[in-house]
C-alpha positions in Angstrom: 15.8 -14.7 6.7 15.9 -16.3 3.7 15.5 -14.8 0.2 15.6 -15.2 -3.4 18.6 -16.0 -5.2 17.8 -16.1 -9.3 21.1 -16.1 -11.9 19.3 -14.6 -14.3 18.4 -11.6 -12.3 22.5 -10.8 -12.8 21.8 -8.8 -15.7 24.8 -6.8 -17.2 27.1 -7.5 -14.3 29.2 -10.6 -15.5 31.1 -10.9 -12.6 28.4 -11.4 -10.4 29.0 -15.0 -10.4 31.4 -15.6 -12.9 34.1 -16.0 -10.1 36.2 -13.1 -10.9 37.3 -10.1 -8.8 34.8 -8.8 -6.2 32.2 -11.9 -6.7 32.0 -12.3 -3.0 31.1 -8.7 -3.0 28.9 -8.6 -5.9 27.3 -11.6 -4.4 26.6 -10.3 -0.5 24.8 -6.8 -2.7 22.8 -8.9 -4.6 22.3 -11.0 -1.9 20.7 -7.7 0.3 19.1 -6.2 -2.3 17.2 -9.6 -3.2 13.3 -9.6 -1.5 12.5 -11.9 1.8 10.9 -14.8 1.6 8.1 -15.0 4.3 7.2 -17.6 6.4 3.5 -19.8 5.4 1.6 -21.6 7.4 -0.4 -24.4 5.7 -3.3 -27.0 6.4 -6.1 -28.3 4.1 -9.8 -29.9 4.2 -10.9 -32.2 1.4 -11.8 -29.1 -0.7 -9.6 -26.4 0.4 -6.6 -25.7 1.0 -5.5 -22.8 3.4 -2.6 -20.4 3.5 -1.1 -18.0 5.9 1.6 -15.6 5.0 2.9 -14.2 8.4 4.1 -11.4 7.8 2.4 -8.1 10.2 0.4 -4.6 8.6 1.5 -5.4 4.9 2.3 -2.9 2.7 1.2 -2.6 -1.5 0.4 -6.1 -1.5 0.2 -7.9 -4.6 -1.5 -11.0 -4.8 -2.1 -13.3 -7.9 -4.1 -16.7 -8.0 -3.1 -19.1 -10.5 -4.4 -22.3 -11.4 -1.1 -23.5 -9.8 0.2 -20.9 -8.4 0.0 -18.5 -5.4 2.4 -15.2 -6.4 2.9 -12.9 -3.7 5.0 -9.9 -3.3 4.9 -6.6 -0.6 6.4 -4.3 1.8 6.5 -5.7 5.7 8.4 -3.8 8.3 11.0 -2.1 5.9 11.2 -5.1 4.2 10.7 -6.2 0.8 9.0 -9.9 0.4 8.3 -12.1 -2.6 7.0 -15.1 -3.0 6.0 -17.8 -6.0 4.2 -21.1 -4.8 4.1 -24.1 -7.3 0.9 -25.9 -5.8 0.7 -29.6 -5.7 -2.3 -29.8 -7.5 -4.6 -27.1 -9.2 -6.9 -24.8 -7.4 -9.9 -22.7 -9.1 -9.0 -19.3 -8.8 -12.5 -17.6 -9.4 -13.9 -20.0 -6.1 -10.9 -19.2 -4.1 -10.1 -15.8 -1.6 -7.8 -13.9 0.5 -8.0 -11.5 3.2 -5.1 -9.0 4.2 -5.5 -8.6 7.9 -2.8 -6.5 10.3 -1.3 -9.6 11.4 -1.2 -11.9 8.3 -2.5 -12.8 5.0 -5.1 -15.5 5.1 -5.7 -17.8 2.0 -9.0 -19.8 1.4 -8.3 -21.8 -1.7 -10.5 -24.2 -3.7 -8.7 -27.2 -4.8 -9.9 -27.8 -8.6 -10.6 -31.5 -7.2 -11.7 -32.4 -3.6 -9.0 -34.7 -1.9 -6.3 -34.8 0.6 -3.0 -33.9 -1.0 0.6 -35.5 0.1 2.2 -32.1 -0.2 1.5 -28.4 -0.2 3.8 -27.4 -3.3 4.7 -29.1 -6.3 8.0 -30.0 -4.8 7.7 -32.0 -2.2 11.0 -31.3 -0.5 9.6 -28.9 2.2 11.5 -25.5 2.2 12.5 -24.0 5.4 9.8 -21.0 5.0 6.8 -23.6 4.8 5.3 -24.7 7.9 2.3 -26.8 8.7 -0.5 -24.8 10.9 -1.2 -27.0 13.6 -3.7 -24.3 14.9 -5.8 -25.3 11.5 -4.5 -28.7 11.0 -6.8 -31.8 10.5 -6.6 -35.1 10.0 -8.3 -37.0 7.4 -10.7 -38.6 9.3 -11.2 -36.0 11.3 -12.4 -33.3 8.5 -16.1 -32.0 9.5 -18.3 -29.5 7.1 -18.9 -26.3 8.2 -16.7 -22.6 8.5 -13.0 -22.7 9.8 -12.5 -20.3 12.8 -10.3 -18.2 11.8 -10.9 -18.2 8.6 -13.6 -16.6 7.6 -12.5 -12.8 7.0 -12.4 -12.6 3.7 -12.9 -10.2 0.7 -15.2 -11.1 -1.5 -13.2 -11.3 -5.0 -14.0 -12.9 -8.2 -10.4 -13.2 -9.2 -11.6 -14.4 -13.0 -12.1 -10.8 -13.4 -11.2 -7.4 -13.1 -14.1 -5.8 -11.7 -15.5 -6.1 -7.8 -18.7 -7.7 -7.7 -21.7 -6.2 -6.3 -21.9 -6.3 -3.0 -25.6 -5.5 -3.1 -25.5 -1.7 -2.6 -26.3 -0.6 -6.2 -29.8 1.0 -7.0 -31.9 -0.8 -4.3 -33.0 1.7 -2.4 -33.3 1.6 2.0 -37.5 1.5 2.7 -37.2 4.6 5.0 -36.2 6.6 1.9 -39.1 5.8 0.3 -41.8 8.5 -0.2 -45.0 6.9 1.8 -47.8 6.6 -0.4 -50.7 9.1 -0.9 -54.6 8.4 -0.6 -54.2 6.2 1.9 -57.2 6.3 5.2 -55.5 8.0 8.5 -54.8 4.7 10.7 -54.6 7.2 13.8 -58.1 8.2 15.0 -59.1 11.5 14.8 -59.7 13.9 17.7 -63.0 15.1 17.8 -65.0 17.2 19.7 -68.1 15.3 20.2 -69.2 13.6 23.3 -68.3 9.8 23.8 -71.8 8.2 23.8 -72.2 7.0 27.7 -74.1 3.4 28.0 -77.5 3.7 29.5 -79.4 2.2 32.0 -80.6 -1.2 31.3 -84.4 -1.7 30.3 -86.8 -1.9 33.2 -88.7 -5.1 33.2 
């Protein structure tokens, strides 16, 4: 497993990696106490670009949408994992979504312009944690309109704001709670007592 490894995060501790007594120490604690990074799976279409973070039933999941970033941090089988994605290029974060599903995290992000980028983050030197999806994966040529399977469980978020958008719900009210209205003829015919008029016998000539 891989994980982060910051300097500055050293804080008071000066021998943490100044190379004194106990670094090697200091430096396998830190190292332990430091989150996970989790694998990602990547592919794109000529709009989107889509993200998997495979990590199984996570927990307190925190998930910010940049411009340019993805930041990512949670709980996964005892484990703590963080994560902070430099994009190659910009995405718009209001058009974009995620889903948090019990065997990944599933991004659906809109690239700010449509095209086929060369990379998946800013820095092209691929980390060890970033794979491409060849389940998703598509060539340029072969990119076709139309809903990705596996892709389409998602929340719908506005992430430009803070509140959930109306999913329709509100005040509209279902038409079997409405009261049915008054005055109106009975449709069902009445049940009456008098005879049913019999059709007599035709006119002698």
């Amino acid at each position: 497993d891989e994980r982060i490894l910051d300097e500055s995060c050293a804080g008071e501790d000066s021998s943490l990696f100044s190379g004194k007594k106990d670094t090697s120490a200091s430096r396998l604690k830190f190292f332990l106490m430091s989150p996970l990074l989790p694998t990602v799976l990547w592919a794109q279409r000529k709009a989107t670009l889509l993200l998997k973070i495979d990590l199984p039933d996570v927990k307190n999941p925190k998930i910010v949408l940049q411009e340019s970033k993805v930041i990512f941090s949670g709980q996964s089988q005892s484990h703590d994992y963080a994560l902070d994605l430099e994009l190659y290029h910009d995405i718009e974060p209001e058009k974009s979504k995620y889903s948090v599903g019990a065997r990944n995290i599933q991004f659906h992000l809109q690239k700010k312009e449509e095209g086929w980028w060369d990379a998946c983050l800013k820095n092209k030197a691929k980390p060890s944690f970033l794979k491409v999806d060849w389940n998703l994966w598509k060539e340029e040529d072969e990119d076709e309109p139309g809903p990705i399977p596996g892709m389409d469980n998602f929340n719908d978020y506005n992430f430009a704001g803070d509140e959930e958008p109306d999913m329709g719900g509100g005040d509209e009210k279902d038409s079997d709670d409405e009261p049915e209205p008054e005055g109106l003829p009975d449709l069902e015919p009445k049940d009456t007592d008098a005879p049913s008029e019999e059709p007599g016998p035709p006119p002698s000539e």
